[in-house]
TORMIVO-476497 format. One record per residue (C-alpha): residue number from 1; x, y, z; residue in one letter. Coordinates in steps of 0.1 Angstrom, whole numbers. Layout:
BEGIN
{r NUM,{X,Y,Z},"A"}
...
This chain:
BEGIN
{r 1,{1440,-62,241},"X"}
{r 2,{1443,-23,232},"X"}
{r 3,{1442,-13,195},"X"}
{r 4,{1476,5,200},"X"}
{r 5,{1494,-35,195},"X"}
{r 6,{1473,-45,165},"X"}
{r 7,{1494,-38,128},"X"}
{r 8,{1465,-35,111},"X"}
{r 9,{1431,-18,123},"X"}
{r 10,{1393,-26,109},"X"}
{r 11,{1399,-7,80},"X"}
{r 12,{1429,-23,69},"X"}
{r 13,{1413,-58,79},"X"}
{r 14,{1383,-49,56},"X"}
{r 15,{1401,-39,26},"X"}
{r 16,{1426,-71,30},"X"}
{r 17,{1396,-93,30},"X"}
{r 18,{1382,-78,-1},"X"}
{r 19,{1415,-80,-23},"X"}
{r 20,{1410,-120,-9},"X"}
{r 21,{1379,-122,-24},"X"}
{r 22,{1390,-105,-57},"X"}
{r 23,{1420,-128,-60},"X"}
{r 24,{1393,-155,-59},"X"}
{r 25,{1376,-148,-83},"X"}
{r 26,{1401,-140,-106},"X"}
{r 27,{1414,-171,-98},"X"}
{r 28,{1378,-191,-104},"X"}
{r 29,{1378,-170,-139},"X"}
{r 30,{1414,-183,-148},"X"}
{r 31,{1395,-220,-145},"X"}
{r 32,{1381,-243,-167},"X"}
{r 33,{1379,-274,-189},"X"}
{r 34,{1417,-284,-200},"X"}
{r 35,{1430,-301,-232},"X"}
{r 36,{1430,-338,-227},"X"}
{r 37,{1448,-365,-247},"X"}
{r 38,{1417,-371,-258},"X"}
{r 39,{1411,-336,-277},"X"}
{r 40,{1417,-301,-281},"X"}
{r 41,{1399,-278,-259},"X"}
{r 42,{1397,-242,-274},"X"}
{r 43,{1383,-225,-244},"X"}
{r 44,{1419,-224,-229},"X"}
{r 45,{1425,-195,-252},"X"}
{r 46,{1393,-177,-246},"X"}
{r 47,{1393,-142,-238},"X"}
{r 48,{1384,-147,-199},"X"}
{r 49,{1408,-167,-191},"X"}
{r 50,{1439,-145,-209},"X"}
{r 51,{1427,-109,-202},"X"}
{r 52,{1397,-108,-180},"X"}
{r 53,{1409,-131,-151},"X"}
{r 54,{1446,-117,-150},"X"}
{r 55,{1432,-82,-148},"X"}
{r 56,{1409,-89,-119},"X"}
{r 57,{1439,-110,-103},"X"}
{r 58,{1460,-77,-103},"X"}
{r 59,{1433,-54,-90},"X"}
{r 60,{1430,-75,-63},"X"}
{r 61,{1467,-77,-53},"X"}
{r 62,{1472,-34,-59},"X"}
{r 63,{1438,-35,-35},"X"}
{r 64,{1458,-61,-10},"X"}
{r 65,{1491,-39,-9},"X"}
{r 66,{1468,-9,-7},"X"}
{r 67,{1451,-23,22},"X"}
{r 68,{1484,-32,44},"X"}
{r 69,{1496,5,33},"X"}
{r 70,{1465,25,42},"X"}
{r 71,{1471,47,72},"X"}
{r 72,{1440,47,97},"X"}
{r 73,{1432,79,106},"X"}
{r 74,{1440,96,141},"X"}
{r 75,{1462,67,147},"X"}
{r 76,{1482,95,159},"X"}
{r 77,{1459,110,184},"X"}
{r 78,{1451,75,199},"X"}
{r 79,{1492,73,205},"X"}
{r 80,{1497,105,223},"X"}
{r 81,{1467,98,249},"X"}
């Protein structure tokens, strides 16, 4: 299989898996204990899990659409061979 019928070529593929591994852990941030019946858990409101984890979360999903828009270079010049 030529690279000229692949959407996406190793640079894309590299910077897709990256904003993967960002969402992650932006996603393992956002976790934690959770408020029971039993008793309130204050850690639910802690700054981690409200600004830190939602921040990384986006980063990663700018660096995702980033990744599918990037242009590989001389993508042209492979095409007119």
């Amino acid at each position: 299989m030529s690279h000229k019928n692949l959407a996406f070529h190793k640079i894309n593929l590299i910077i897709c898996g990256a904003a993967t591994l960002i969402i992650i852990i932006g996603f393992l941030l956002m976790s934690g204990p959770a408020t029971t019946f039993e008793g309130f858990e204050p850690d639910i409101f802690s700054a981690r899990r409200i600004k830190l984890a939602p921040v990384v979360c986006m980063i990663g999903f700018v660096l995702m659409i980033f990744g599918i828009l990037y242009p590989a270079k001389n993508r042209n010049n492979r095409e007119n061979k």
